[in-house]
N, C-alpha and C positions, 0 to 999 in steps of 0.2 A: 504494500500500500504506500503510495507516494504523501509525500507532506503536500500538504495545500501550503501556498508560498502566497504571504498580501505584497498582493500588487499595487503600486499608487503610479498616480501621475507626478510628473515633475512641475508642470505648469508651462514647460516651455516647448514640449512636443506633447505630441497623443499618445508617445511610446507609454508601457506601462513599466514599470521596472523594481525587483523587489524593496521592499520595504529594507532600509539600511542603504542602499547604494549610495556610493558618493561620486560627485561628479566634478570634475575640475574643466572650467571653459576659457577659450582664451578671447578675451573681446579686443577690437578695433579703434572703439570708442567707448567714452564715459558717457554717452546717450547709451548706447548698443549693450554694455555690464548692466546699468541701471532697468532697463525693459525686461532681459533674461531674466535677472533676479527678481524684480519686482512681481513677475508673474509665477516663479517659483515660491516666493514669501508667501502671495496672496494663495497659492493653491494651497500650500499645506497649513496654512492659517485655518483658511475656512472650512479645509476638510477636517480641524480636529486633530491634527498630526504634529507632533513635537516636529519642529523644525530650528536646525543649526545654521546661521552664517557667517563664516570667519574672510576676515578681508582686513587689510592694511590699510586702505584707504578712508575709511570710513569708525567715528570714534558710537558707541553704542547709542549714544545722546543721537546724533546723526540720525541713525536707523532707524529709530522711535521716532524724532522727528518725521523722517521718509515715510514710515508705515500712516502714521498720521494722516499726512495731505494723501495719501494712496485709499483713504477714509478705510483703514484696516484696525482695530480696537486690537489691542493685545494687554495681557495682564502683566502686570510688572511682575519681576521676580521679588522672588520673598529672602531676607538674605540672613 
């Protein structure tokens, strides 16, 4: 008997891919990073799904800000 495997979306293709994978992209521009991610944030957001994003360029303040105007609520962490 096979293991059933949860599939999610990334938000930036229809691919589906198991839950854990991690994905490294390389962007052109910081319009072009910002649309990838933004729509990776906003799918595992909404779908309920713990989502990580680590990047240099951007301090957490930033991000919250980002999520913000992308009208995406997220709970703060509890520390």
């Amino acid at each position: 008997m096979k293991n059933a495997q949860n599939l999610t979306e990334m938000g930036f293709t229809e691919d589906k891919h198991p839950a854990g994978t991690h994905m490294c992209l390389i962007y052109s521009s910081e319009k072009e990073r910002r649309r990838v991610i933004e729509r990776f944030l906003r799918s595992g957001i909404l779908g309920r799904e713990k989502v990580s994003y680590f990047a240099d360029v951007m301090t957490p303040e930033e991000v919250c800000d980002w999520l913000y105007d992308m009208d995406i609520d997220i709970p703060l962490a509890s520390g």
